[in-house]
C-alpha positions as a printed Julia matrix, in Angstrom:
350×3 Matrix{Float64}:
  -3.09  63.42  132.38
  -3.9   60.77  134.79
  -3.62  57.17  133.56
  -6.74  56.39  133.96
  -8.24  58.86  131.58
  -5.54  57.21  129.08
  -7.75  54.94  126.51
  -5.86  52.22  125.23
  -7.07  50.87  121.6
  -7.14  47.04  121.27
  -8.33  46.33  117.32
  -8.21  49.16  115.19
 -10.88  49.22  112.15
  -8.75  51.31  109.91
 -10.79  52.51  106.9
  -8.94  53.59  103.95
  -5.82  52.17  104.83
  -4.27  51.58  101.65
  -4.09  55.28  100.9
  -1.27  57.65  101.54
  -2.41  58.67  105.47
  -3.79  55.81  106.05
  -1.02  53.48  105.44
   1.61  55.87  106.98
  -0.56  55.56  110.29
  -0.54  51.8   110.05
   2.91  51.75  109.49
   3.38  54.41  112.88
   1.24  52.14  115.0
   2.05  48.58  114.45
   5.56  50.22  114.79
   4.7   51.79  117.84
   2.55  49.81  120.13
   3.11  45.87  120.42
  -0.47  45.32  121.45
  -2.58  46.52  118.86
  -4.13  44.94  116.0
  -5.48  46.24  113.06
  -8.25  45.7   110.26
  -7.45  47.68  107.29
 -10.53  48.34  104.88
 -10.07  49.67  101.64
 -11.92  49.89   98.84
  -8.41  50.36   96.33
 -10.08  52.67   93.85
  -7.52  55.2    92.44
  -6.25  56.46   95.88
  -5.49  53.36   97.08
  -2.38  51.1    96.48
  -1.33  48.04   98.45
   2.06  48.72   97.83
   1.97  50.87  100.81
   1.69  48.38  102.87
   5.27  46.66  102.15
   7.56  46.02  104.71
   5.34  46.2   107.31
   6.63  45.5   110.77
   4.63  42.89  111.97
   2.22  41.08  109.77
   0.54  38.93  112.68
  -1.44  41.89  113.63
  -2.43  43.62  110.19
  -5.49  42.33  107.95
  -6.63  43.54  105.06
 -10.13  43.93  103.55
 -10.86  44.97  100.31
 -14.28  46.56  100.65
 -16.37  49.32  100.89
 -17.54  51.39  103.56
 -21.07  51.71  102.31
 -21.58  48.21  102.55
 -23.45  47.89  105.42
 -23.5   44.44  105.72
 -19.47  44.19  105.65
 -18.94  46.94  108.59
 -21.29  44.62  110.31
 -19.22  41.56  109.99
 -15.86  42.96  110.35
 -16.82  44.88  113.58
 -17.64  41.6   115.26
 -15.66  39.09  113.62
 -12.65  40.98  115.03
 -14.16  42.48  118.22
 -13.33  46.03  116.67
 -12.82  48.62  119.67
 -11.76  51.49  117.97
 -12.47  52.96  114.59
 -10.17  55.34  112.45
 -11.83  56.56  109.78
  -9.76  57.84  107.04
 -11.36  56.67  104.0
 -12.73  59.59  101.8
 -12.71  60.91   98.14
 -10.46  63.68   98.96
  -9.17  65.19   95.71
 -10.7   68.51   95.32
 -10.72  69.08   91.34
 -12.98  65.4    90.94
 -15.2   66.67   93.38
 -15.5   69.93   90.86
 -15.66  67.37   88.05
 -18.14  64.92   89.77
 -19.57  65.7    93.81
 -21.74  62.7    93.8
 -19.82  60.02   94.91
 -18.12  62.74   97.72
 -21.87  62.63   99.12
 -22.11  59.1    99.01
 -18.7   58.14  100.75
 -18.2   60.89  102.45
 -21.57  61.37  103.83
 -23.43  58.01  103.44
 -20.29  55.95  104.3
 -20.0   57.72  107.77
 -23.45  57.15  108.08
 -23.33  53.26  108.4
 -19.96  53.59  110.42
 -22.2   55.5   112.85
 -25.03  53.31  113.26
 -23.09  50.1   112.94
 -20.8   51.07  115.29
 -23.61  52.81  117.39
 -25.38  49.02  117.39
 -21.89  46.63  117.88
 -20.54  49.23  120.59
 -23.77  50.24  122.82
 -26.89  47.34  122.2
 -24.74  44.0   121.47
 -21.54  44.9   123.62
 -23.51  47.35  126.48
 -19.53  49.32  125.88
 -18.81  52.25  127.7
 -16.8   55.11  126.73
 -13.55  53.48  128.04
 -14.22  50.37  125.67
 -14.7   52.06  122.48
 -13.7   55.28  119.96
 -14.47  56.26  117.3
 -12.21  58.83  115.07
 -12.83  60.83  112.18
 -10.26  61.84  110.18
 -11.46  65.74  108.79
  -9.33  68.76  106.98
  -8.71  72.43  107.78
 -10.58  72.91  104.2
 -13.87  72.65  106.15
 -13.28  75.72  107.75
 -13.17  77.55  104.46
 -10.6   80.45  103.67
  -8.54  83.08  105.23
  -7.37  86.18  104.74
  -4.0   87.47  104.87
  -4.49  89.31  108.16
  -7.12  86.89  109.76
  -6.06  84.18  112.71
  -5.4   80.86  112.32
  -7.84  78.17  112.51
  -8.61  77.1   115.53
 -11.6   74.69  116.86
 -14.31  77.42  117.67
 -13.93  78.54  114.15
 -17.39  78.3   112.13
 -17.44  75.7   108.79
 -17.82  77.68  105.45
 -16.3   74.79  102.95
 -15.99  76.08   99.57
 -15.78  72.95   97.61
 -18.07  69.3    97.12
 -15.63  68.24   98.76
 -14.75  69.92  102.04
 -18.63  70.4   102.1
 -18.88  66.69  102.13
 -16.76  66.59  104.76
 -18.26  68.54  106.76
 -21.54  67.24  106.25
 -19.74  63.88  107.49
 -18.7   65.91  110.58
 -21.56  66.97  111.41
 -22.9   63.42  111.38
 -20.06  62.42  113.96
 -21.19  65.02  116.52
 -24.53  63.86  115.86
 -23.76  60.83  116.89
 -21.9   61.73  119.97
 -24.82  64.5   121.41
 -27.85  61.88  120.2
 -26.5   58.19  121.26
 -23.51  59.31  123.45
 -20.82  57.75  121.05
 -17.66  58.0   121.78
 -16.03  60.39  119.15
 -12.88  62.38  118.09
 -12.5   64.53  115.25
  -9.48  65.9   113.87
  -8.85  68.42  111.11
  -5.59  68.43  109.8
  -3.56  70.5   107.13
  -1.81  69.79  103.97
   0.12  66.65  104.47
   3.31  65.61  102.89
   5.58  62.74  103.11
   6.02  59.34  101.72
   3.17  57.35   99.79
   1.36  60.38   98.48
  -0.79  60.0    95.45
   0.82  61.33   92.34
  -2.11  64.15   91.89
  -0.95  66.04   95.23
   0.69  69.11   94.63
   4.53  68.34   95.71
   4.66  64.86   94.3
   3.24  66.35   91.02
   5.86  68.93   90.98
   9.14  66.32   91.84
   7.66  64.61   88.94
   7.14  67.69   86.53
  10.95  68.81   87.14
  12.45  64.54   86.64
  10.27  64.54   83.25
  10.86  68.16   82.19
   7.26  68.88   81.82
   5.3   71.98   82.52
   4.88  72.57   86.44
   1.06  73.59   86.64
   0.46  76.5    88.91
  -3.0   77.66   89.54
  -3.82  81.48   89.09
  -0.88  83.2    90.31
   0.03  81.18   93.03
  -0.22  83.12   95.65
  -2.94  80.42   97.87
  -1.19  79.53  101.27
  -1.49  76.43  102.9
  -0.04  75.09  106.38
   2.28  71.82  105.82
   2.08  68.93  107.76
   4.46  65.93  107.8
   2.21  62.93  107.68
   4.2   61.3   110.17
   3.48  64.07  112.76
  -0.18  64.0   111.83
  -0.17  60.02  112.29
   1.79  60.58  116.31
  -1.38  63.67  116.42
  -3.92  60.59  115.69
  -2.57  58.24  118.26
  -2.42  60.99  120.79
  -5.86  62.33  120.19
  -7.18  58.61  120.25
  -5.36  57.71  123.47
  -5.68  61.36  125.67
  -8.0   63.51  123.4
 -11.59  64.25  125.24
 -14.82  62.28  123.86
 -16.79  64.91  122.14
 -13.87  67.31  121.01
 -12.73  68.08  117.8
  -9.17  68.51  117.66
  -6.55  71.05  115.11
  -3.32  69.51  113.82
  -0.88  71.84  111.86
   2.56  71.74  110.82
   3.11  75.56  111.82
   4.67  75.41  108.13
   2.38  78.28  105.87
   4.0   78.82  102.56
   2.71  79.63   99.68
   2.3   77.61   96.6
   4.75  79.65   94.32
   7.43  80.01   97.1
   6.6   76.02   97.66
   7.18  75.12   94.59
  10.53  77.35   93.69
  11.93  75.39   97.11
  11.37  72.47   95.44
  12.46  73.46   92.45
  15.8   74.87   93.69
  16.52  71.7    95.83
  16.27  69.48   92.44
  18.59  71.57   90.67
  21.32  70.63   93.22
  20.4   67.24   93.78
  19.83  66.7    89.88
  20.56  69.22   87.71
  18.32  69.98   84.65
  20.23  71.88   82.02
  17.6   73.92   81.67
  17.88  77.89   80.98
  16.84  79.17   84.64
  16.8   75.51   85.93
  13.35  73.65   86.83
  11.81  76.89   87.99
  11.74  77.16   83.98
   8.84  74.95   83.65
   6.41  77.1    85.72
   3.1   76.94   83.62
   0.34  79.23   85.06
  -2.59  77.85   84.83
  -6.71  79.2    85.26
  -7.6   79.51   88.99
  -9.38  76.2    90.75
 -13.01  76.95   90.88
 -14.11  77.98   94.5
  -9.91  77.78   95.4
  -9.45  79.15   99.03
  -6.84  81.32   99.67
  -5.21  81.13  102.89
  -5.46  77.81  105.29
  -4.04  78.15  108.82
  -4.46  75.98  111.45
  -3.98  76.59  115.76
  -3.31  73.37  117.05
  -3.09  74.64  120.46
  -5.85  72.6   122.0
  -3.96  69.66  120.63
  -0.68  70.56  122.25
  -2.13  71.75  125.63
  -4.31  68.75  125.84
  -2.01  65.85  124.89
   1.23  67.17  124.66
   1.74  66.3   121.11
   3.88  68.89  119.15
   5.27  68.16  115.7
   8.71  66.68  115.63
   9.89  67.41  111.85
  11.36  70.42  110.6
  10.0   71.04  107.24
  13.26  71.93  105.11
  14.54  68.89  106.05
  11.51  66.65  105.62
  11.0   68.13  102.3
  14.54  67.04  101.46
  13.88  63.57  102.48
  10.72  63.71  100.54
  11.79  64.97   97.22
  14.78  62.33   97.54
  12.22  59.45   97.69
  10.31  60.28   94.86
  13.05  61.2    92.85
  14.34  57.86   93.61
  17.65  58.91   95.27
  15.83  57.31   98.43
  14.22  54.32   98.75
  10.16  55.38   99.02
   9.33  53.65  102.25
   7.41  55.04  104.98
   9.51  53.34  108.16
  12.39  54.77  106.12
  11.27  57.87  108.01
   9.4   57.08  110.73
């Protein structure tokens, strides 16, 4: 790609920043690039933990906010107090079984909180500024989920693929993408969307699937399995989707929605006997039949898609990104940190 077409981020509005992607990106970019600074808002509800924010590598060019993205008034200030160029938009309830439990406030940030990104960014960008598409992005963070399930035989995912989400929440999130594209057909803003697969990695909140497994093996309690585990998902080192990010912001086309996958489909039973067997080298249980043991079956997830598999070929053909971790030994790395063999830092592993 010609240099030219290259955008180059100046201040980064990161929203949700203190949760697990979000604060593995800013960790990747203030790493990565010397030049950028970054606004982290976060609204540290249960998700959210400032902790993963330690060590960064240079504090000069990191703020935090605590605040929400549905306060209008806020977006408005930050976006010109710190001449805000590029937005990354990762904050989102994103835990499938509360949005069962309670969709509303999935409509409200998901949907509503996008909204006012939108038009405040719409206003700062285009009326006060007069920016162009080479001034400005704006990025939404999305999930395979919105795509809704496959079956065993059909093809992966891929960016023509039609949204049929299942749950409140992928249906939130798609509602939010929907806004985005909106935005980018009605007012010519310029927009990105990426949908990702299941991450993994440092930071992770305790309720995701691997990190509640590590932790059901150390404490010897029952490893919850829903139905008979058969569900598939795609696995995606965070890292490699934070390097996907940065190379969809800085080559991806305005307008385009973008795959990311780990080429990693396993699924959950075989997942979690992996796991399972790695702990009972690293620390053995004395269980009868090891951790595996504590498989507990549990009733199916409402609405629980089966397969998820994601093409990223756009995104490789495009940019040139391609993931750079090989799952069986990022999963070692993983289960070492939150078994505390490791120390849990995300530039441990960068």
């Amino acid at each position: 790609m010609n240099n030219k077409n290259i955008y180059h981020p100046k201040n980064i509005l990161v929203t949700g920043g203190a949760g697990f992607i979000g604060s593995n990106f800013i960790h990747y970019i203030l790493s990565n690039n010397k030049n950028i600074k970054i606004v982290n808002l976060d609204s540290l509800t249960y998700a959210g933990n400032l902790d993963n924010l330690n060590g960064l590598p240079d504090i000069n060019r990191y703020k935090f906010i605590k605040g929400d993205i549905c306060d209008l008034e806020l977006i408005k200030i930050l976006l010109r107090d710190n001449q805000i160029d590029t937005i990354v938009h990762f904050a989102a309830e994103s835990h499938v079984d509360r949005s069962i439990v309670g969709p509303n406030i999935f409509v409200k940030t998901n949907i509503e909180g996008t909204a006012i990104l939108l038009e405040e960014a719409r206003i700062f960008w285009q009326e006060d500024m007069s920016w162009t598409e080479k001034d400005c992005r704006f990025h939404q963070i999305s999930t395979d989920e919105v795509y809704g399930s496959l079956g065993e035989a059909d093809q992966a995912f891929t960016e023509k693929s039609p949204y049929d989400p299942s749950s409140p929440y992928s249906a939130s999130k798609a509602g939010a993408d929907y806004l985005v594209r909106a935005y980018f057909r009605t007012f010519n803003l310029p927009v990105t969307i990426s949908c990702c697969s299941n991450n993994y990695g440092p930071l992770q909140h305790q309720e995701k699937l691997i990190p509640t497994v590590i932790r059901s093996c150390i404490n010897s309690e029952p490893i919850p399995v829903y139905g008979d585990g058969s569900n598939i998902r795609d696995w995606l080192f965070v890292i490699d989707h934070c390097s996907a990010v940065n190379s969809i912001l800085s080559k991806g086309k305005v307008g385009h929605t973008y795959n990311i996958g780990g080429d990693n489909e396993l699924s959950n039973i075989n997942l979690i006997l992996q796991i399972c067997y790695l702990l009972d080298e690293l620390i053995p249980s004395g269980l009868d039949g090891g951790y595996k043991s504590l498989i507990s079956h549990i009733h199916d997830r409402l609405g629980h898609d089966w397969r998820y598999a994601i093409n990223a070929d756009k995104l490789k053909n495009e940019t040139g990104w391609s993931p750079n971790s090989r799952f069986d030994e990022m999963l070692l790395k993983t289960i070492k940190m939150y078994a505390g063999i490791s120390p849990m830092k995300s530039e441990a592993i960068i």
